[in-house]
C-alpha positions, 0 to 999 in steps of 0.5 A, a space after each residue: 500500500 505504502 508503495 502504490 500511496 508513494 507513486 502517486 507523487 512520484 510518478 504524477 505527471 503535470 496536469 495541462 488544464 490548470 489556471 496559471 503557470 506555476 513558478 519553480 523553486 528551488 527550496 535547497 539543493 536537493 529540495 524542489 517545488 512551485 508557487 504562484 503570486 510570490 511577489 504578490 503586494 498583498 502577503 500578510 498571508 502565505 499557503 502552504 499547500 499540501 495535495 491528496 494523491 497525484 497533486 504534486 507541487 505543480 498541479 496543487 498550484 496549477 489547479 488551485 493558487 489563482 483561488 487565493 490572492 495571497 502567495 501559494 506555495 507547494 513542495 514535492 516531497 524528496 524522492 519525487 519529482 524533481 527533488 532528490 533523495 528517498 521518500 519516507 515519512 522521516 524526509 516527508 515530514 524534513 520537506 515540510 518543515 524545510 519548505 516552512 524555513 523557506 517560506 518564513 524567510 521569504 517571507 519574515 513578517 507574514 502568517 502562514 497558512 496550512 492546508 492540507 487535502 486527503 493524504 496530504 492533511 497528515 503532513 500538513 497537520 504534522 508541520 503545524 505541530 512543529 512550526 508556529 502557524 496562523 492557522 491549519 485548514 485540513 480538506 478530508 482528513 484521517 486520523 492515521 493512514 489506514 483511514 486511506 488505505 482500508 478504502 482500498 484494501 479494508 484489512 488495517 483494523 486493530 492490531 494489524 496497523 502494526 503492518 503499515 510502515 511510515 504510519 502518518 498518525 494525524 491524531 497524533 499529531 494534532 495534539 501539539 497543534 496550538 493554532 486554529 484548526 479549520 475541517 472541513 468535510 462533506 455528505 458526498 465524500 466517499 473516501 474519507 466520510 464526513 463522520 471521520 471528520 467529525 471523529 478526527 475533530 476531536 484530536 484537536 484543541 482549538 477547532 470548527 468543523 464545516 461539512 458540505 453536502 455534495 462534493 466529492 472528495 477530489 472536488 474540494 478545491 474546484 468548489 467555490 463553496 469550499 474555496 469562499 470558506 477558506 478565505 473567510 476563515 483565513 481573512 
């Protein structure tokens, strides 16, 4: 499972229909990425984004920056893409935070917004409990990766989690979260339910969760509904 999760990123190719042309980055030597709007005037805020399956750095902003009008910026994990190294939860967790220094020294007097959709809610979630944050929006959540993986292969239940290695434990994580935490979910999810939402809710201290009716679970970022949300709540 973790395989077939990992080549989702390693293996992605960059989508054509997208809203804008995304800008490389070189985040270090061996760390790559994308972003738009990054001499934008209105930076109080920054997004970092964290995309579900196949959403590597270009397609995240490709698909979704020209939604916001702060600068957008994503990271592909090392050991995909253009970026060097293995890929496992240890380097997983390294992008995020070294994507964050980039970004705060970039950017030295902005808030920094999190987002963090399907898988990748998980590392978003692990770099707000690790880094100072304004605040941390999380689109279809888990609690830990077999909430993922059980919709493909229903067998991680109980004492058979032991069998995932590189277990993105988002619960756990979400313990040591002090800023606001924004969940939203919806009735029309069939991967990760509305009712997860709900149960990965409780894992946090300082929390609003919002359930839609009828989005699906990739249509989050194309819903103008989700997107309105987000920039409320993120002012």
């Amino acid at each position: 499972m973790q395989t077939i999760s990992y080549s989702f990123y390693k293996n992605a190719k960059k989508m054509t229909d997208i809203s804008c042309t995304p800008q490389f980055i070189q985040f270090k030597d061996t760390l790559t990425g994308y972003g738009n709007n990054l001499d934008s005037k209105n930076n109080s805020k920054i997004i970092l984004f964290f995309g579900g399956s196949n959403y590597i750095a270009y397609n995240s902003v490709g698909k979704y920056s020209s939604k916001f009008n702060y600068p957008f910026i994503s990271v592909d994990y090392y050991g995909t893409q253009d970026s060097s190294g293995k890929l496992n939860l240890k380097t997983m967790k390294q992008s995020a935070e070294d994507l964050y220094e980039w970004a705060r020294n970039r950017y030295p007097d902005s808030e920094i917004i999190v987002i963090g959709h399907s898988y990748g809610a998980g590392i978003a979630t692990y770099l707000a409990s690790v880094r100072e944050c304004h605040s941390l929006v999380i689109a279809a959540g888990y609690r830990d990766i077999s909430d993922l993986y059980n919709k493909i292969i229903p067998i991680f239940w109980g004492p058979l989690k032991v069998f995932i290695s590189n277990n993105i434990r988002t619960s756990e994580y979400a313990e040591n979260v002090e800023c606001p935490v924004y969940i939203i979910g919806s009735a029309g999810d069939k991967i990760l339910s509305s009712s997860l939402q709900e149960k990965l809710s409780c894992s946090f201290k300082n929390v609003k969760i919002k359930i839609f009716d009828d989005i699906a679970h990739e249509d989050y970022f194309r819903s103008d509904n989700v997107i309105n949300f987000i920039n409320q709540v993120i002012g």
